[in-house]
N, C-alpha and C positions, 0 to 999 in steps of 0.2 A: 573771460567768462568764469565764473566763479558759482559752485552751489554748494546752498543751507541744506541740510537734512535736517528731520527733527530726530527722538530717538525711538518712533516708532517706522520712520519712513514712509509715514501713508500720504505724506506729498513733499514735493521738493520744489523750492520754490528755484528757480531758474533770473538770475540777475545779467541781462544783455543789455549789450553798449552798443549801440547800433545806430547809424544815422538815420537807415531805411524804415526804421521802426517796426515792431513786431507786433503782433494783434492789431493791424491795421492803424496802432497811433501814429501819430507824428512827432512824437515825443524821443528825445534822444535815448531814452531808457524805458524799457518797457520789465514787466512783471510776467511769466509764462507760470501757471503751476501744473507741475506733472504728475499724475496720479499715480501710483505703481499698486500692481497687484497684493504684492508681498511684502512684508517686513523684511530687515536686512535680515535679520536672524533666520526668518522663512528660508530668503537666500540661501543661507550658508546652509540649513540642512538641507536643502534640493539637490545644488548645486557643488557643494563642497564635499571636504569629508567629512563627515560628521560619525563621530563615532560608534551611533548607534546603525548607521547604515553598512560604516565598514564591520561591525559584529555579524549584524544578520549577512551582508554578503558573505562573510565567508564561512559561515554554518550551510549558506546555500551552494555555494561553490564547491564545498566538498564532495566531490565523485562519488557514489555508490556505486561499486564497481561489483556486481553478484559473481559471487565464486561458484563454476561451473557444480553441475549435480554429480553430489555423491555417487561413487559404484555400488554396486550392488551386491553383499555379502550370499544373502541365499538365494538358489534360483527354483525354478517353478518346480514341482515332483510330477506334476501330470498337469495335462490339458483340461482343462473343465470348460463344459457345456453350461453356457446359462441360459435358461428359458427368456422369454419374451416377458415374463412375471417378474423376473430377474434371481430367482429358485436355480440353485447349484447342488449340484451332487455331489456330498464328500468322496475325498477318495475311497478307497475296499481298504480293508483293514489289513491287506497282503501288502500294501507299501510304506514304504518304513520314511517315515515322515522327521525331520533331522531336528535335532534342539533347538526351538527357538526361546531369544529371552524374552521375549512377548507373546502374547497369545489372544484374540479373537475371539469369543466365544459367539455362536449362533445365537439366535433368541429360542426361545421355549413357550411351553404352554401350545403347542400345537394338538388336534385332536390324532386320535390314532398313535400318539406315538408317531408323527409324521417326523422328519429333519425339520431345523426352521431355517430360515433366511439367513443370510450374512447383515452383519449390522450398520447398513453403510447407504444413507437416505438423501437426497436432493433438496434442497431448502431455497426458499424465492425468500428472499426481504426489500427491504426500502419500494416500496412498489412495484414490484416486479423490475427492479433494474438491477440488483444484486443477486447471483446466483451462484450458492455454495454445495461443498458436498460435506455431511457431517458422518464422523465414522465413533461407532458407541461401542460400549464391552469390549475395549483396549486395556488388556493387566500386563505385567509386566515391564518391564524397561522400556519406555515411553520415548524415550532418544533413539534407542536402537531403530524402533520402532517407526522416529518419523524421518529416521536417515535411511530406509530402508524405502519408507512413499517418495520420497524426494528424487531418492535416485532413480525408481522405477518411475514417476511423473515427469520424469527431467526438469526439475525446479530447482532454484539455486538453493546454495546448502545456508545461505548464512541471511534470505528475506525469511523474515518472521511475520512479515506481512502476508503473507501469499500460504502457508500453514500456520496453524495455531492452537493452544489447547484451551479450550472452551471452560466456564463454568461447569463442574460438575465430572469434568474429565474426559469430555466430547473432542474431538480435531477436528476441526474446521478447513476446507481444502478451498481455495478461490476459483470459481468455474464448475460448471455440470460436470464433474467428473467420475461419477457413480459408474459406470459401466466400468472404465478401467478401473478401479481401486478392488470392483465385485469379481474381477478377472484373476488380479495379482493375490488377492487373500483365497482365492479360491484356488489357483496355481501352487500357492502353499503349501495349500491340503485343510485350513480351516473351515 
């Protein structure tokens, strides 16, 4: 038995010596052609190695291994209360608040000369399936600053996926996480 390919492969023609006959002749040689899905070359990238599959494997194969979260350099100076509004009370000007190299600023333009808010808001995108926390009026050393959320989030120190710094200067945190971040900047003393 013996087969022709052509050099697309899109059928092979099949040459049997058979007394029994094939395709129902009675003819000592019959003619079978077999269709195949594929070209040979198909083949070889499906099935073989093909270079471009061993590239992408092994840019995928490589482990992302997240390095545990940073510690934490400064710890909270006092306990803060945060309303149901999400409105925190700075601390009294009798605690002595330690050098930070970043800094928070509240918002402004409140009446009265009231405190404002900590700058630190909840955002829905893509349909309501994505949901961030963005933190604004961040000056300062901007690394100290998001090795210091990391650690306190327990997020790994080295996904840049999961924190980020936004157009304009904004951190983008992944998940509702507005209570805790309003907790820890307010733990600060900002």
């Amino acid at each position: 038995m013996s087969m022709i390919t052509g050099r697309t492969a899109a059928a092979v023609v099949a040459r049997c010596s058979t007394t029994s006959g094939i395709l129902g002749s009675s003819s000592s040689q019959g003619t079978a052609i077999i269709r195949q899905k594929h070209s040979s070359t198909q083949l070889k990238r499906l099935f073989k190695k093909h270079p471009a599959k061993e590239r992408v494997g092994g840019r995928l194969a490589q482990n992302f291994e997240p390095l545990p979260p940073p510690a934490t350099k400064y710890a909270p100076v006092f306990e803060p209360t945060i309303l149901s509004n999400g409105w925190s009370k700075p601390p009294e000007a009798n605690v002595e608040l330690p050098d930070y190299p970043f800094k928070v600023e509240r918002t402004k333009n409140k009446p009265n000369d009231a405190i404002g808010f900590l700058p630190v808001y909840s955002k829905v995108r893509i349909g309501g399936t994505k949901k961030t926390t963005v933190i604004k009026r961040v000056t300062g050393d901007r690394d100290a600053f998001l090795t210091e959320l990391r650690g306190t989030l327990g997020l790994p120190a080295n996904d840049n996926e999961v924190v980020r710094i936004r157009t304009g200067g904004a951190i983008e945190v992944n998940g509702n996480r507005t209570r805790e971040v309003k907790e820890w900047l307010a733990g600060l003393g900002f």
